[in-house]
N, C-alpha and C positions, 0 to 999 in steps of 0.2 A: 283304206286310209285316205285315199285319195277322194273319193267318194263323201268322205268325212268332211273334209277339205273343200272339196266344192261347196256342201251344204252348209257350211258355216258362212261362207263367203257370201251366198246367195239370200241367207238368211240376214246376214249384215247391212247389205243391198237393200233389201226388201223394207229393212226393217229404217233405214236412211234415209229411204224413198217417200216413206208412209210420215213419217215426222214431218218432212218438209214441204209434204202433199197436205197434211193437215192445218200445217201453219202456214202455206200459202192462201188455202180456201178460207183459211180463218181470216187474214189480211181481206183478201179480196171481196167478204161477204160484209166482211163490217164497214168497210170502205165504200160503198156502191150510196148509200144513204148520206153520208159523211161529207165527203169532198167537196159534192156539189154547195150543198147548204153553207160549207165554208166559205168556196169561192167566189160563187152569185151571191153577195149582200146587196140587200134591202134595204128598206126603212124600217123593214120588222128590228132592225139591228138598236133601232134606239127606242122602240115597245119594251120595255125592260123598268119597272117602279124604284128599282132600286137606282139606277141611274140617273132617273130626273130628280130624286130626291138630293141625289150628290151633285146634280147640276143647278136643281133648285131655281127661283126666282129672287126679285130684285130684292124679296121678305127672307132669303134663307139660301145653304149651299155655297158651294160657288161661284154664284152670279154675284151674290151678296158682298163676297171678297172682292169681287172686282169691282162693286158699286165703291166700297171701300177707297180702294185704290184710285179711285177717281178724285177722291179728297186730295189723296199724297200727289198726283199731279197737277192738280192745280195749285196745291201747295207749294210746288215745286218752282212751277212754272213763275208764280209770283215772284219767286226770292230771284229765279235767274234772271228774269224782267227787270226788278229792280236794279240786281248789280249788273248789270248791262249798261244802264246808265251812269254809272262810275267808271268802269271798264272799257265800254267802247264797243264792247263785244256783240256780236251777230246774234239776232234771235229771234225767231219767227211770230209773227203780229199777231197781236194780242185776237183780232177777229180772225185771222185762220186758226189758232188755237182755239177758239173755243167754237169754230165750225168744226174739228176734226176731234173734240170733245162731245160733239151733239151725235153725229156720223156715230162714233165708235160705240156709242153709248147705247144707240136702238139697235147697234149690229150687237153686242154683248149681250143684252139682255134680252134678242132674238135670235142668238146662238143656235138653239137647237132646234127652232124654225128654218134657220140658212143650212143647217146639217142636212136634218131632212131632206131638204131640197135640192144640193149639191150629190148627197149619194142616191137619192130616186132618180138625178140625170146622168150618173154613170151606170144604172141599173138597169136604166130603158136604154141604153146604149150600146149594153152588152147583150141585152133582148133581144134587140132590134136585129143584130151578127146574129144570134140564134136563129131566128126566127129565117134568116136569107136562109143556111144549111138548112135548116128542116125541111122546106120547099123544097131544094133543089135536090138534096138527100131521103129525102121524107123518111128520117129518123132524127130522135133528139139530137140536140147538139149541146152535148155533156159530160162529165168525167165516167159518168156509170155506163151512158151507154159505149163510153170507146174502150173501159176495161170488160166490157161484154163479147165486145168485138175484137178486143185480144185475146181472150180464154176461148172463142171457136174459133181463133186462126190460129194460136200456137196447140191449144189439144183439145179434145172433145172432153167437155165437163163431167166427171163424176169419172172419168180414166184414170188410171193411173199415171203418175210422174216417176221419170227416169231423170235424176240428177245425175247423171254422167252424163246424158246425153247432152246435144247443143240446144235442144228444146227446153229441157229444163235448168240446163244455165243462164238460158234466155228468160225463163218464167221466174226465177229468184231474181235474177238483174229489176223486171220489170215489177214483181213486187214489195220491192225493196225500193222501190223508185215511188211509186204510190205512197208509201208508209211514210217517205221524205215529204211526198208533197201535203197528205195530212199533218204532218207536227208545222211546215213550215207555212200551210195557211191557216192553221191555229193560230199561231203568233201572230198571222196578221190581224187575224178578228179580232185578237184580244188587241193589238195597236191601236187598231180603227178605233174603238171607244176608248182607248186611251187619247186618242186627239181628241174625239168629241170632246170630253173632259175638259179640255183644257184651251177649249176655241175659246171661253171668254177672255184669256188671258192672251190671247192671240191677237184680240182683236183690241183691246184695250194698248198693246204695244203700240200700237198705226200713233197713237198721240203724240209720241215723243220721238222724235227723226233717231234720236242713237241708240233706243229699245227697237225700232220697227224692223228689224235684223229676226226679230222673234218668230213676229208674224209670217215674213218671208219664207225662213224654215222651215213653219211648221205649215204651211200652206203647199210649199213642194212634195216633204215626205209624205203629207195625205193625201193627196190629189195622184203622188206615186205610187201607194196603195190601192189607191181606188183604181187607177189603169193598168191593174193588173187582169181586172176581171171584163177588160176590151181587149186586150192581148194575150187570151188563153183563151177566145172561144174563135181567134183567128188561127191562132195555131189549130188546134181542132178543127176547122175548117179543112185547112192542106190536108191533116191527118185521114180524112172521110173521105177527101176527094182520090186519095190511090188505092186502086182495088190492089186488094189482100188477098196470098193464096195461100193455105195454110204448107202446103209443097216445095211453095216457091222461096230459098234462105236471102233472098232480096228482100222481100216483104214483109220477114222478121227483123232484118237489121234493120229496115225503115220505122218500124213501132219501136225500135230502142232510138232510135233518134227522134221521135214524135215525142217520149215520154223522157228524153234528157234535154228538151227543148220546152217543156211543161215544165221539167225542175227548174231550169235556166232562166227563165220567164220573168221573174224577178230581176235575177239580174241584167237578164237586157234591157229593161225599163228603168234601171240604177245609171244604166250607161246610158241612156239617151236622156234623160233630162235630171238623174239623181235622184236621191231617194234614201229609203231605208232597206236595209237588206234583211230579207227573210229565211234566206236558205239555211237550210239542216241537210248537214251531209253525214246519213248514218253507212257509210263505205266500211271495207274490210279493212282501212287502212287506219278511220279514225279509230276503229275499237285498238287495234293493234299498237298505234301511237297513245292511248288511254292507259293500257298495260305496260308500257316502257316506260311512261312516267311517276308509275308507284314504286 
């Protein structure tokens, strides 16, 4: 009976182990191609026909709307010109208005020329960090190769996982942690070209001093975006620089602070200049609070 008893148990074990050994290698194998691609953006990010059609020129798209709108401010501007002189009232001279009309005009309708070129200089920026690790590491300096280098320092690949153990509550922490930073630099990719989108309309605010509030915003939350991918291959840097002993339980709690300072990442770059927040917290606590609210 007892005999029964164990086997049931061991079989439970076994069979707990294997589920969450499958659906870690599943995380971990999809993720290795993934991340990166996410997190180093390109120019490839505005290679896309469907996007410049929405972005269009001064004939079509969005540029088009904003050529529009250039009507309705000087339309604008005319009427408050005029009643200025009834009024009394303050208003910015007709030739700086229509210098910051000419200005805003070749930046809008070379929007996605100024994109290009703003995220090709946060691109070789985050290269450039790469490129110092690789030298002095002489291995990449990237998402794949540092969940590489956690699956040979927490277990040898293709072993089995012990979910009792502190190894493998260490290896569900850390890929559960990954799976976050995939959904949450999803959202950023999808942001990024949600600004692109909408630079001409950024940049057509600079005309008018009580719109230029637009521009402002929307030039911090993408520039906060885009320093994300200069301050997550700094992290990675510290990360490579401490040797790892798969023995040593120092060396494991430091890759869960390497990989909750990867999640955080975001939001330390929200706290130092502001931003938009990306983070996705899939914890055992959001499902649990999910379930209490039905």
């Amino acid at each position: 009976m007892e005999n029964e008893q164990i086997n049931i148990v061991e079989t439970i074990t076994q069979t707990i182990n294997n589920l969450f050994s499958n659906l870690f290698s599943s995380i971990d194998n999809s993720l290795y191609s993934v991340l990166d691609d996410l997190l180093f953006i390109n120019t490839d990010v505005l290679d896309n026909k469907y996007l410049d059609s929405i972005l269009g020129s001064s004939s079509n798209g969005l540029v088009l709307i904003c050529n529009s709108l250039l009507i309705g401010f000087c339309i604008y501007y005319a009427f408050k010109l005029l009643l200025s002189y009834l009024t009394f009232s303050e208003v910015q001279r007709p030739s700086q208005f229509i210098f910051k009309l000419f200005i805003c005009a070749i930046f809008m309708n070379f929007s996605n020329f100024i994109m290009e070129n703003i995220i090709s200089l946060f691109s070789n920026l985050s290269l450039s960090i790469r490129e110092v690790g690789e030298i002095a590491f002489n291995k990449n300096i990237c998402l794949s190769t540092f969940i590489q280098e956690f699956n040979s320092t927490i277990y040898i690949e293709n072993s089995s996982i012990n979910m009792f153990t502190l190894n493998g509550l260490i290896k569900g922490f850390i890929s559960i942690g990954f799976l976050n930073l995939a959904i949450s630099y999803s959202l950023r990719y999808i942001m990024i070209k949600v600004f692109i989108l909408i630079s001409p309309f950024a940049f057509i605010s600079l005309i008018n001093p009580s719109s230029s509030w637009i521009f402002k915003s929307w030039i911090k939350l993408f520039l906060s975006l885009l320093i994300l991918q200069i301050f997550v291959p700094i992290i990675l840097l510290v990360a490579f620089s401490i040797e790892f002993n798969s023995s040593d339980l120092f060396s494991k709690i430091i890759y869960i602070g390497s990989i909750y300072a990867l999640i955080k990442a975001n939001s330390f770059v929200r706290d130092f200049m502001g931003g938009l927040s990306t983070d996705i917290n899939l914890g055992i606590s959001n499902f649990k609070n999910l379930i209490t609210k039905q």
